[in-house]
C-alpha positions as CSV (number, residue, x, y, z in Angstrom):
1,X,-14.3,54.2,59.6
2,X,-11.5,54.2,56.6
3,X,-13.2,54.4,53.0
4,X,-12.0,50.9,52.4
5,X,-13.7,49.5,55.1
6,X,-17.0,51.0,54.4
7,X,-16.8,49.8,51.3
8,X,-16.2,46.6,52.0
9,X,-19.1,46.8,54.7
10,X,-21.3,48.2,51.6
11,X,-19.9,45.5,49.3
12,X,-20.6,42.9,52.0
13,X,-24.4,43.8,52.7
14,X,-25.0,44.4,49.2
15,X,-24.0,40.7,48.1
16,X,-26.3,39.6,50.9
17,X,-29.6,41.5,49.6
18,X,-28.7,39.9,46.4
19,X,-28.3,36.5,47.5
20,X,-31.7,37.2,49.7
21,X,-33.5,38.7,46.4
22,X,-32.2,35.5,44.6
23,X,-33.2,33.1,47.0
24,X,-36.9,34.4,47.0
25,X,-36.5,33.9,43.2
26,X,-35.9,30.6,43.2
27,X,-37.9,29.4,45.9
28,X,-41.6,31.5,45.5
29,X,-44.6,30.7,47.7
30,X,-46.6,27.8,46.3
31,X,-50.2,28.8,46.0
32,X,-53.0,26.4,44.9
33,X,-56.1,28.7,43.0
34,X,-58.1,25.9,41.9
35,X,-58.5,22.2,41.4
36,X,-60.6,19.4,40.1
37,X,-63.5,19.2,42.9
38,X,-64.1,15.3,42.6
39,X,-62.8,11.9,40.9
40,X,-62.3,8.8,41.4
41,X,-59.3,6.2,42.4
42,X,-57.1,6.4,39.7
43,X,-58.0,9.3,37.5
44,X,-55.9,12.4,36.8
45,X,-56.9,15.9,38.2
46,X,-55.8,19.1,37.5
47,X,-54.5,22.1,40.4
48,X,-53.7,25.0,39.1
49,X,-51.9,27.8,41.3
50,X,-48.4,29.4,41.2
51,X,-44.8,28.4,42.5
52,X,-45.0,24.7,41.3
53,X,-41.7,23.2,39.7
54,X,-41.7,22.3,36.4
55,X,-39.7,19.2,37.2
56,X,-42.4,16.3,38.0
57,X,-40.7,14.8,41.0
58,X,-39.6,18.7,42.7
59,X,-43.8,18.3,43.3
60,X,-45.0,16.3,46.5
61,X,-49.2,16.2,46.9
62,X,-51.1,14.5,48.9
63,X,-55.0,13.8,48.5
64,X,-56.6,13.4,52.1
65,X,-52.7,12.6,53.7
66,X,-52.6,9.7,50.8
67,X,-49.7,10.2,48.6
68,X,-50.7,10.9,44.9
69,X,-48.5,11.0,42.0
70,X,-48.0,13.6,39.7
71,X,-47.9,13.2,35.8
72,X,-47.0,16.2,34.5
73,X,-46.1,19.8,36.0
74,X,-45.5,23.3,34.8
75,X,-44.6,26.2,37.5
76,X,-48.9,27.0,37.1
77,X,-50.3,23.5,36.4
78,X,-49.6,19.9,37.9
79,X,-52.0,16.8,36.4
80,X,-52.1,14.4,39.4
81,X,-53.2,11.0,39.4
82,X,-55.7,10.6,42.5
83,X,-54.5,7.5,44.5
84,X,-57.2,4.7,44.8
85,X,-59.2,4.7,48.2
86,X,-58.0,8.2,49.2
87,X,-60.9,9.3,50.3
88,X,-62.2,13.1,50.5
89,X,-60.1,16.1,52.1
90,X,-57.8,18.4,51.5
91,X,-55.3,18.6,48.7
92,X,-51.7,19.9,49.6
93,X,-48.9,20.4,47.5
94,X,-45.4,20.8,48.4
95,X,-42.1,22.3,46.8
96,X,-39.0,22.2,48.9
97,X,-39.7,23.7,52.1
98,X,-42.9,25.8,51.1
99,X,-46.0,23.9,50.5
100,X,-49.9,24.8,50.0
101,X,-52.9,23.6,51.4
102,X,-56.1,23.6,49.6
103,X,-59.0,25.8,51.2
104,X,-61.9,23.0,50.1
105,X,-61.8,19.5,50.2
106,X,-61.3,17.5,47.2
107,X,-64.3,15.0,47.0
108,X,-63.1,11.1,46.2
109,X,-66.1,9.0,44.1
110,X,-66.3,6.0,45.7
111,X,-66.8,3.5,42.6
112,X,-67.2,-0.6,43.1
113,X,-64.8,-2.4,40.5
114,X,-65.2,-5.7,39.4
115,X,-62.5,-8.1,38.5
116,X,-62.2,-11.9,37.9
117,X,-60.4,-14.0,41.1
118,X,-60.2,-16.9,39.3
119,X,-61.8,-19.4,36.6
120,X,-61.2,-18.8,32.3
121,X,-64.9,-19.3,31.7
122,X,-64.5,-23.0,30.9
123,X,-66.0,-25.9,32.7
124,X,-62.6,-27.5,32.8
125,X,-61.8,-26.9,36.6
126,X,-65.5,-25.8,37.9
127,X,-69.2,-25.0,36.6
128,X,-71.1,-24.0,38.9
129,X,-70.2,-22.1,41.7
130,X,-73.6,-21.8,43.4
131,X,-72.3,-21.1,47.5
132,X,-69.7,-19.1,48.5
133,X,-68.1,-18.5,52.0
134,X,-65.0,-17.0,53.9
135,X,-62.8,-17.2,56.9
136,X,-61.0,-15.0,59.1
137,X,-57.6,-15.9,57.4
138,X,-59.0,-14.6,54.0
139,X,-59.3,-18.3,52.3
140,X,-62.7,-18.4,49.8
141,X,-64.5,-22.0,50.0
142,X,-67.2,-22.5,47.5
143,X,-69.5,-25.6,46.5
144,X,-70.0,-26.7,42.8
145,X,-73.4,-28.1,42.3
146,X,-72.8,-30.1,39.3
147,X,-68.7,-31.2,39.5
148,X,-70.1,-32.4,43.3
149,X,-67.0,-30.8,44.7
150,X,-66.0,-27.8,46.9
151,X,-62.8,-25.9,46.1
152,X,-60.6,-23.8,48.3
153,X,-58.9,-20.4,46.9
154,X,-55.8,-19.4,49.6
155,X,-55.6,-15.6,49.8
156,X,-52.3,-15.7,47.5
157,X,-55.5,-17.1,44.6
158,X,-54.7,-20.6,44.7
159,X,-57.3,-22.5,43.3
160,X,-57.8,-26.0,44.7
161,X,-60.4,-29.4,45.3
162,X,-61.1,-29.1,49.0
163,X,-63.0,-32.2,49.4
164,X,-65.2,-34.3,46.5
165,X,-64.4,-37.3,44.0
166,X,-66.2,-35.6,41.6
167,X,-68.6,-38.5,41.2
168,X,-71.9,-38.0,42.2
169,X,-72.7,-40.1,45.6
170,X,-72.5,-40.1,49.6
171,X,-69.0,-41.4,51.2
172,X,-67.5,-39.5,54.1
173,X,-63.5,-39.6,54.0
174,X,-60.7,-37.0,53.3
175,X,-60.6,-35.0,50.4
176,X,-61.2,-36.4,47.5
177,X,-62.4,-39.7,49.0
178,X,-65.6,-38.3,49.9
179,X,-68.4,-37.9,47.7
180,X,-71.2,-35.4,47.3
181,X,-74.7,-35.3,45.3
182,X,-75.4,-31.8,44.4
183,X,-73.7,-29.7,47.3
184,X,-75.1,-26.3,47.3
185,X,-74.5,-23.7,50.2
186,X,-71.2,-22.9,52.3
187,X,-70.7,-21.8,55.1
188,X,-67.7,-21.6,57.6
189,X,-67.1,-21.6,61.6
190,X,-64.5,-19.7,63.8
191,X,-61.9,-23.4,63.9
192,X,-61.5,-22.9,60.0
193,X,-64.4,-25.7,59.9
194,X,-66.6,-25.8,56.6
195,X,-70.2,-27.1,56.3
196,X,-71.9,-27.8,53.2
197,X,-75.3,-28.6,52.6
198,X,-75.4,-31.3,50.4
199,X,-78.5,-31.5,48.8
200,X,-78.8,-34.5,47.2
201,X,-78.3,-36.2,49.6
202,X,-80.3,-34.5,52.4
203,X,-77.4,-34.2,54.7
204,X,-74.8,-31.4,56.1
205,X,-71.3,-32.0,55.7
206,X,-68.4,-31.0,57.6
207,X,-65.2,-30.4,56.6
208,X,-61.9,-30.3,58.9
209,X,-59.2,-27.7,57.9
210,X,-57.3,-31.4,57.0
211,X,-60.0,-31.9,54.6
212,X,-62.0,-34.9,56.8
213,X,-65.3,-35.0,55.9
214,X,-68.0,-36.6,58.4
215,X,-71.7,-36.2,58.3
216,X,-72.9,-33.0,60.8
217,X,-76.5,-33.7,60.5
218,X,-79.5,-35.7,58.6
219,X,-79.1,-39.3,57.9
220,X,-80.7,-39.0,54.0
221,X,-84.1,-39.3,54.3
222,X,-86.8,-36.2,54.4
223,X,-87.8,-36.7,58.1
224,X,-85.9,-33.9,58.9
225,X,-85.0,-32.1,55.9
226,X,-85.6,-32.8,52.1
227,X,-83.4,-30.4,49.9
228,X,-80.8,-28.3,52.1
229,X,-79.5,-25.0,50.0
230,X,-78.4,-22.5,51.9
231,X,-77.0,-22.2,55.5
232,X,-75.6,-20.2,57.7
233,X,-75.2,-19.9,61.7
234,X,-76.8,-17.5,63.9
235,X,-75.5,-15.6,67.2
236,X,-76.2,-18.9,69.2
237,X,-74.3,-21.4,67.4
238,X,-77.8,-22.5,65.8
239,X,-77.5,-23.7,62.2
240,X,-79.8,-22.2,59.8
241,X,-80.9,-23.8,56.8
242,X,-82.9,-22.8,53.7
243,X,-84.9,-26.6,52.9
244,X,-85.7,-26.0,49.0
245,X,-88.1,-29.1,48.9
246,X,-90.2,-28.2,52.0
247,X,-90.4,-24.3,51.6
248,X,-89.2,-24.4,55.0
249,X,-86.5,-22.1,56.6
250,X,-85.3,-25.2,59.6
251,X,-83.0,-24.2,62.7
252,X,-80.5,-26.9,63.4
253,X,-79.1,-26.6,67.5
254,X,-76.0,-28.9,68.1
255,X,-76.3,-31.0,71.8
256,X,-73.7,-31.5,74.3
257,X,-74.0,-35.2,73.2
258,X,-73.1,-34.7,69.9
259,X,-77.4,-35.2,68.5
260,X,-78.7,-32.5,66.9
261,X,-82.2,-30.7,67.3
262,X,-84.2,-30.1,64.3
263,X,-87.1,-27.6,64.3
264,X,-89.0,-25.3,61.9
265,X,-88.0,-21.5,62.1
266,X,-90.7,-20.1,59.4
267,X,-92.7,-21.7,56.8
268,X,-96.1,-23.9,56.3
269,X,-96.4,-25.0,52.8
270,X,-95.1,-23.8,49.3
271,X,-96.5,-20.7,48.4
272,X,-96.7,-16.9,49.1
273,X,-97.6,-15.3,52.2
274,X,-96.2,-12.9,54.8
275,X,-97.4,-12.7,58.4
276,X,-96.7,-15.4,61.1
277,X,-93.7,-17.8,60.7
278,X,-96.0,-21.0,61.0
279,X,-98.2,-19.8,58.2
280,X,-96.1,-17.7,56.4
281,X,-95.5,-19.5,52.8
282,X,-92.0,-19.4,50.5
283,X,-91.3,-20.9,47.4
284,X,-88.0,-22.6,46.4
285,X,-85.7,-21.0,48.8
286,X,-81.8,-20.6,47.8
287,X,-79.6,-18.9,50.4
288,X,-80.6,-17.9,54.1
289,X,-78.3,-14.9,56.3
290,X,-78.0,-13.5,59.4
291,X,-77.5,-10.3,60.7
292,X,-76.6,-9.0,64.4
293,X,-79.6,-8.8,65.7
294,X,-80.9,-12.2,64.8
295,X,-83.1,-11.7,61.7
296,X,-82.5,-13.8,59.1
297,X,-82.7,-12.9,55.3
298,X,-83.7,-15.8,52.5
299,X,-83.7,-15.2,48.9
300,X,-87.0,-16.3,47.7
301,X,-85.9,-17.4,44.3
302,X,-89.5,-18.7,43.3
303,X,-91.3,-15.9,44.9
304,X,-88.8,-13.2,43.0
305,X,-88.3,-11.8,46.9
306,X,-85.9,-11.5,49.8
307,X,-87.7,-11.9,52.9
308,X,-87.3,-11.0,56.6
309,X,-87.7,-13.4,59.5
310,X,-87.6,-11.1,62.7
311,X,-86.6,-13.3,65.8
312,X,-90.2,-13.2,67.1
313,X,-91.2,-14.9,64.4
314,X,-92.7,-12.7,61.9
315,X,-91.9,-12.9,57.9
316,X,-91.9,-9.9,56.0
317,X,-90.6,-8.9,52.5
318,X,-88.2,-6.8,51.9
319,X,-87.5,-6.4,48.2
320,X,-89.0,-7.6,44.8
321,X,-92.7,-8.0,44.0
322,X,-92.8,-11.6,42.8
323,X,-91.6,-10.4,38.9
324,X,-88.8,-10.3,37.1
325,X,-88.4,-6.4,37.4
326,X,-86.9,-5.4,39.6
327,X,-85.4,-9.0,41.6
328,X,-85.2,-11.9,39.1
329,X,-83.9,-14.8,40.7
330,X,-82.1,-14.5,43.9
331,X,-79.8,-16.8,44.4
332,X,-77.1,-16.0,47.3
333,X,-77.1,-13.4,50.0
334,X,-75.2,-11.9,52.7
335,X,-74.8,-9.0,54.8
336,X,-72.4,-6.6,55.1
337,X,-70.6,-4.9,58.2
338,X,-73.2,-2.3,58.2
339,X,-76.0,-4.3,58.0
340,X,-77.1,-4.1,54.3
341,X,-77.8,-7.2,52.4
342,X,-76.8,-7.9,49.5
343,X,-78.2,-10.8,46.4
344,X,-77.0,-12.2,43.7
345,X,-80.0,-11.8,40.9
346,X,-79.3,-14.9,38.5
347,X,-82.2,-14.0,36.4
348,X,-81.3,-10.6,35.9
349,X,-77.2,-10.7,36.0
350,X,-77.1,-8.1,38.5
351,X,-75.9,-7.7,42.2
352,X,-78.6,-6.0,44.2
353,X,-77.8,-4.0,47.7
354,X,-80.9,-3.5,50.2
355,X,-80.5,-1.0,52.4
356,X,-83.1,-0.7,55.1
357,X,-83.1,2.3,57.3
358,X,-84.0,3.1,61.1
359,X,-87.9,3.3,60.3
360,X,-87.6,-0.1,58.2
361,X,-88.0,0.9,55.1
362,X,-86.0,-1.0,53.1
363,X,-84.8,0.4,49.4
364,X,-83.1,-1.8,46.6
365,X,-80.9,-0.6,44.7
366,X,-78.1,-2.5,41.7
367,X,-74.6,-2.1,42.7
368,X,-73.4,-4.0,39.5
369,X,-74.2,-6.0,36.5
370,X,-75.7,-4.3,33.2
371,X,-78.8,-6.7,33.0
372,X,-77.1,-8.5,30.0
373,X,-75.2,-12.2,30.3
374,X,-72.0,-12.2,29.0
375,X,-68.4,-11.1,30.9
376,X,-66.3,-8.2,31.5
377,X,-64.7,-6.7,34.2
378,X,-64.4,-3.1,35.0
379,X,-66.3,-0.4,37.2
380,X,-69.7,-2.6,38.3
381,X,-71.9,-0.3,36.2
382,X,-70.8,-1.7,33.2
383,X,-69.4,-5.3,34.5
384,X,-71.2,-7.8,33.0
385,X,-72.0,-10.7,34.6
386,X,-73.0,-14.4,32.9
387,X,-75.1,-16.3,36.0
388,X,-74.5,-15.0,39.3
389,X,-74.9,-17.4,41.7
390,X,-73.3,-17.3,45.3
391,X,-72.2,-14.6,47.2
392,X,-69.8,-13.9,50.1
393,X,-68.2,-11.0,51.8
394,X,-64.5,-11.7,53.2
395,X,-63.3,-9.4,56.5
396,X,-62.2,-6.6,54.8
397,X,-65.4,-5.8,53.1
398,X,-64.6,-7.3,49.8
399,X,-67.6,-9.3,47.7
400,X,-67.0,-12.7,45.8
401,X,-69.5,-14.0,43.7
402,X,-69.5,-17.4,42.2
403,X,-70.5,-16.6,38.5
404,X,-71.7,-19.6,36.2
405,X,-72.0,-20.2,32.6
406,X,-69.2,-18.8,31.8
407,X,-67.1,-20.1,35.3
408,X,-65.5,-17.6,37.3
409,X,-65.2,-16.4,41.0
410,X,-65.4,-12.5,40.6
411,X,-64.6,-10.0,43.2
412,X,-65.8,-6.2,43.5
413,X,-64.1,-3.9,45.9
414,X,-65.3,-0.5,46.9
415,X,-62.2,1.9,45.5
């Protein structure tokens, strides 16, 4: 081989090392050493490691597989903002084509936030939202006790008068035609139908997705039911009601012919006492629910208790101890998709969560609300709520509380 050839040959393999050693300069393995362990949705963590760009968007990381966005970066150090709902895994972060994964996972903290749906605080539109309900499609019904009206918020937060005059009286009709005295609890079947117990005048109300209002059952006298609050319907198609005036938790069954069946579920007189549904006693009941397995829930707001109502008939409580500490004044309930229950504590301006477990012990716990009235939103350990009244949970999970006083409809979401 001629001395100019190998030469050239040298020349030629030389400028390749180079461009090899200069390649590996510019592109070094990224290595993540450490990282914050835990945080919440929202919040900025550190990683530190090595081969990180120190131009923000060279970075890519992901928390769990859910993008995150990084706020500042140095070659050793990125600040990352941890995306909300990410959940716990592992943290990877990615330069070019060379990327890191975190040995650990990176632990999300779960925190329920409250914020305000709708409502200023004035009793211009509404005053007292005192039951709430959903639907599949995500729309929020609730009843206002003293505007005698039930509103409608669309899942775009359109605020609007379902059905009611706004005058205190009985008329069935559509929409604003009809009158109510008093209407209390919500609640919503799978045709987009609403029902209202009307309390004043000792009657449930249906309501048409038109907005028709007709008279589902009672006829206004206290034969069958005095003061309907809350109401729900079982596995069966059974309405359940919570009569206020009667201490009575009633069972309404809709006939072929259209009649309806009234009959006593739990309850004897007003009072306190646990044990057999026909002597079992409650005291000014608000709100009834039912979970899977046919037990139904009722916040005891004179009793300062939830209670239990298994479906053979036996009436048990499940939280409070008839004083103000820990359960004030439950006022709505509901259950959530694992079963818990959850209660709207007007006296004490808290949301309450029972959890019960396999064994049946059941364990109460606050979930938001400071113990003060007054308003502000925020994460639901310092939210402060002014009279919270009904309560609803919508398909994804998501809890609406009618909150009075100061008028709102809040919602908190798990993030």
């Amino acid at each position: 081989m001629s001395s100019p050839l190998r030469l050239g040959l040298f020349l030629f393999m030389f400028s390749l090392s180079f461009s090899s050693c200069k390649k590996d300069k510019e592109a070094p393995d990224v290595v993540i050493s450490s990282f914050t362990d835990h945080g919440q949705g929202g919040t900025t963590i550190s990683i530190t490691g090595s081969g990180f760009s120190d131009k923000i968007a060279e970075n890519t990381v992901t928390i769990n597989d859910q993008p995150a966005t990084v706020t500042a970066a140095t070659t050793t150090a990125l600040s990352v903002k941890v995306p909300a709902k990410a959940g716990s895994g592992k943290i990877k972060v990615s330069v070019g084509a060379k990327s890191s994964v975190s040995n650990n996972d990176f632990t999300y903290d779960w925190v329920h936030m409250v914020s305000t749906l709708t409502g200023d605080g004035t009793t211009s539109t509404f005053e007292r939202p005192v039951g709430l309900a959903t639907d599949g499609a995500g729309t929020i019904y609730f009843a206002d006790e003293y505007k005698h009206k039930v509103f409608k918020i669309t899942p775009d937060g359109i605020l609007s008068t379902l059905a009611g005059s706004g005058t205190v009286g009985f008329k069935d009709g559509n929409g604003v035609n009809a009158q109510f005295a008093g209407p209390s609890g919500v609640t919503t079947d799978a045709n987009g139908n609403v029902y209202v117990a009307d309390r004043g005048n000792r009657r449930i109300r249906k309501i048409t997705p038109t907005g028709d209002v007709s008279t589902w059952a009672g006829d206004g006298s206290t034969t069958n039911m005095d003061l309907p609050t809350g109401l729900c319907f079982d596995g069966a198609g059974n309405m359940i009601v919570a009569d206020q005036a009667r201490s009575h938790v009633i069972k309404i069954t809709p006939n072929p012919d259209g009649s309806r069946t009234f009959s006593t579920v739990a309850g004897s007189s007003q009072g306190y006492a646990d044990g057999n549904a026909a002597t079992a006693k409650f005291n000014w009941l608000i709100d009834v629910a039912v979970d899977a397995n046919g037990n139904i829930y009722v916040a005891d707001q004179g009793n300062s208790r939830v209670r239990k109502i298994t479906p053979a008939g036996y009436v048990t409580t499940i939280a409070g101890n008839g004083t103000s500490t820990p359960l004030g004044y439950p006022i709505g309930i509901d259950i959530d998709s694992k079963g818990n229950i959850y209660t709207a504590d007007e006296g004490n301006f808290k949301i309450h969560k029972i959890t019960i477990t396999p064994d049946g012990t059941a364990t109460l716990s606050t979930i938001a609300g400071i113990g003060e009235s007054g308003y502000a939103d925020g994460p639901a350990n310092t939210a402060i709520f002014s009279s919270p009244l009904g309560l609803a949970f919508d398909k994804n999970g998501n809890m609406y509380i009618g909150d009075g006083n100061k008028p709102r409809i809040r919602k908190i979401v798990l993030q």
